[in-house]
N, C-alpha and C positions, 0 to 999 in steps of 0.2 A: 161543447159550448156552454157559457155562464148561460144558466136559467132564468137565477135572479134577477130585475131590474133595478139599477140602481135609482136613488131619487136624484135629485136636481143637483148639479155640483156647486159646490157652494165657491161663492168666487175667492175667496183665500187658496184654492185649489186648483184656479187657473194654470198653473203651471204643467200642471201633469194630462190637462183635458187631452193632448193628441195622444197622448201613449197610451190610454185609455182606450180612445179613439184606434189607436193603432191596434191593442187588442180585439176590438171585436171585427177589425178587416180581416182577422188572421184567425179568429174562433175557428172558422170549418179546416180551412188548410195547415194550420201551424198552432197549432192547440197547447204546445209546450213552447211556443216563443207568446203564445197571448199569453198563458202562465205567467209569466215570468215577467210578464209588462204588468200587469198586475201588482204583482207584490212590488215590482218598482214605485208603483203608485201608492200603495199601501204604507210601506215603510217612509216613502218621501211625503206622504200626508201626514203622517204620524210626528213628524218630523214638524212639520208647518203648523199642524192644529191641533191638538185633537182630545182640547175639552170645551171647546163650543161646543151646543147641542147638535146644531145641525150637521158639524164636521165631525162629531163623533157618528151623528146617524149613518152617515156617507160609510164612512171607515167599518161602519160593524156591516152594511148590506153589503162592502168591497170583500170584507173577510169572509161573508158567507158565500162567494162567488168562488174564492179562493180556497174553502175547505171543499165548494161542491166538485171544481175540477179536480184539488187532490184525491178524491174518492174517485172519481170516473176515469183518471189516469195514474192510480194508484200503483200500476206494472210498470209504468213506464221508469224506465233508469234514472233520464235522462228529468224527472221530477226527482225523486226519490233522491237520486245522489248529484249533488250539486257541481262538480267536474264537468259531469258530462250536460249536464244541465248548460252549465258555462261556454261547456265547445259547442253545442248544439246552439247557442244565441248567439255567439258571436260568430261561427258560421255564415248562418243566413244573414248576418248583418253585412259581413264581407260578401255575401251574393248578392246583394242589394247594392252593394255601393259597385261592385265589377262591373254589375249590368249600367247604373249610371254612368261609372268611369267610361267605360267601353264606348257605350255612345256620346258621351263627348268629345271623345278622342278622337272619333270616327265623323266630327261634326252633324251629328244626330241631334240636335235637341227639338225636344218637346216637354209638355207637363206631367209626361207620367213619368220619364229619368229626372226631372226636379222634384218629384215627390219622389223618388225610391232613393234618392241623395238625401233628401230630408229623412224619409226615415230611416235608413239608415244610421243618423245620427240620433235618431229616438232609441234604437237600440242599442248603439254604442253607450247611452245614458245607461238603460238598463243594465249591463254588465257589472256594474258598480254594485249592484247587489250581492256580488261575490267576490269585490274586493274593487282594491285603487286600481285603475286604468293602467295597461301599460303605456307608455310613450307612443307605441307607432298607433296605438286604440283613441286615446288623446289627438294623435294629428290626423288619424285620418276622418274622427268629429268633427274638430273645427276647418276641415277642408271640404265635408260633406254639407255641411251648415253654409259656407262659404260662398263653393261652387251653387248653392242653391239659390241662393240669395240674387247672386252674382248674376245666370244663365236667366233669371225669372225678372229680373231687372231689362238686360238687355231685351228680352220677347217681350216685354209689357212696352219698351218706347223704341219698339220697330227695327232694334240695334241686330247685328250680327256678331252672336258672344267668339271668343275665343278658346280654342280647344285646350286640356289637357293645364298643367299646374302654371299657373303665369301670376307676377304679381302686383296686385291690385290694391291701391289706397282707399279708405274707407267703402266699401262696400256694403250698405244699405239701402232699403227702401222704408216706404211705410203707406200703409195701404189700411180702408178701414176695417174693422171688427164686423164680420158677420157674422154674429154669434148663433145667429139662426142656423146656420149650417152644424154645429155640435148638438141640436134637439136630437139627432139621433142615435147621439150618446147616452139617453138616459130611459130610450125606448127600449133597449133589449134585444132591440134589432142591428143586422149587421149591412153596413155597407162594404159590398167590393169598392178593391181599388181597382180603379180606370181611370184613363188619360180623359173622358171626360167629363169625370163629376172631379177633378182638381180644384183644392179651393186656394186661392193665393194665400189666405191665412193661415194657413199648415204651417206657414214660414214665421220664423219672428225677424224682429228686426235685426241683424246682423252687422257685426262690423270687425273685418279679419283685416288684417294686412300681410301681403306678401308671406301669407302660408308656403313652405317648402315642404314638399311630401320628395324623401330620397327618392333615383334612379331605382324601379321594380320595387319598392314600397306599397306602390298602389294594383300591382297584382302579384298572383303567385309567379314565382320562375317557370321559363318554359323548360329549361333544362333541368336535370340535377346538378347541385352546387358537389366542390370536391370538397368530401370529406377525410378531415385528416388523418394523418394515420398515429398510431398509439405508440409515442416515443417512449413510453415507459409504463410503471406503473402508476396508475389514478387511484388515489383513493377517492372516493366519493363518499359525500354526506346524507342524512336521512333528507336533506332538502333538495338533494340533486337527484334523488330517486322519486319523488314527487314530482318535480318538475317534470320529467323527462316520464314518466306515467303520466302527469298532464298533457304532455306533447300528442303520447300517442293513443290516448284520448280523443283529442282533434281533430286529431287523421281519422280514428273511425267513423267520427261526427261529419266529416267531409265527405267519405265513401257514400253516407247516406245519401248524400246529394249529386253521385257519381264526379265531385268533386277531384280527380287525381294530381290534379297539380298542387292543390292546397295538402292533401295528402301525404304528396312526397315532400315537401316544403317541412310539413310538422313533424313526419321521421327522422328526416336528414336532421333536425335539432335536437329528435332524442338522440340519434344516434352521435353526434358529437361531441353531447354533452357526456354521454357512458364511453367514450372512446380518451376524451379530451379533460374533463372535467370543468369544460369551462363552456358558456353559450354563444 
């Protein structure tokens, strides 16, 4: 866990308070996904401010939080080498949104799958820190943003939401700022997340229309997909041996999490992509 306490955020930095916030939910349990929410903050501050005085103050006690974890988790790979760093975020971020998915689908809802939908899209932001989003990472943020919005609307005026991907015209609300609920963002201390300390302000204001997430997009396959067979000779490139070392990457980052189906999901793409040369 960060030691340091940060001071006050200064409000040009409103944007990034829950992911902040999102790191220190995750300090004890996921210490390399607070990392990493972290530096999302750091760099997208960096980005917003950072020669006012005060937002410079912010940014240098952020950086000392950020050198103290890279020293206490200096073994770990998955700091150290940013691949695995990457599957290891994006991961949990896909475990966060399966378990919201799952219970919508299953017409479960409550406020702790509207916050694991929300943040999961906190951490879809973070990924960015290791490059541009890919497409189905892109939809399945603004459908986790979305479904959040959407599911917290319906429970706030008594409605009974609708399961699973359907589509919906302007989809917001607005609800006031209780900023008093972020003070213990700047204490050091960490809040679990529980269904009931949910603040409806996690959410911003949203507005999706008729988001389309493909057929099995929104989880892994229960089967193995067929993979094809090698009608000839592939050459492959120094980009397609990366890639497909990223794949299986992923998979181990899954096993972590006794993940198997995401697992076989990220092989079957290396493996196609060294059989086929194509993804």
């Amino acid at each position: 866990m960060a030691a340091t306490a940060l001071p006050p955020l200064p409000p040009q930095f409103k944007s990034i308070q829950h992911h902040l916030r999102t790191a220190q939910e995750l300090d004890k349990r996921e210490p390399v996904v607070a990392y990493y929410c972290r530096l999302y903050a750091m760099q997208t501050g960096m980005k917003i401010d950072s020669k006012t005085p005060e937002c410079r103050k912010f940014l240098s006690k952020l950086m000392d939080q950020l050198e103290a974890m890279k020293k206490q988790f200096g073994d770990n790979e998955a700091i150290t080498q940013e691949i695995v760093g990457s599957a290891h975020v994006e991961n949990y971020a896909l475990k966060m949104f399966l378990y919201a998915d799952n219970e919508d689908r299953a017409g479960q809802f409550h406020k702790n799958m509207i916050k694991s939908f929300y943040t999961a899209s906190l951490l879809i932001d973070v990924l960015t820190v290791f490059g541009e989003l890919s497409e189905e990472n892109t939809q399945h943020r603004k459908y986790a943003r979305w479904k959040a919005a959407y599911i917290h609307n319906c429970l706030k005026n008594g409605e009974t939401p609708q399961p699973g991907p359907i589509g919906m015209e302007g989809e917001s609300f607005d609800v006031e700022r209780e900023e008093a609920g972020s003070s213990s963002l700047h204490s050091g201390t960490t809040q679990p997340t529980s269904s009931s300390t949910y603040e409806a302000n996690n959410i911003p204001t949203s507005n999706y229309t008729g988001i389309h997430i493909p057929p099995g997009a929104h989880a892994p396959a229960n089967t193995p997909a067929e993979v094809p067979h090698n009608t000839g000779e592939v050459r492959l490139t120094p980009e397609d041996f990366a890639r497909a070392q990223k794949y299986c990457k992923y998979a181990g980052s899954a096993l972590q999490y006794e993940d198997v189906s995401t697992a076989v999901q990220n092989l079957q793409k290396a493996l196609k992509l060294l059989i086929t040369g194509r993804e």
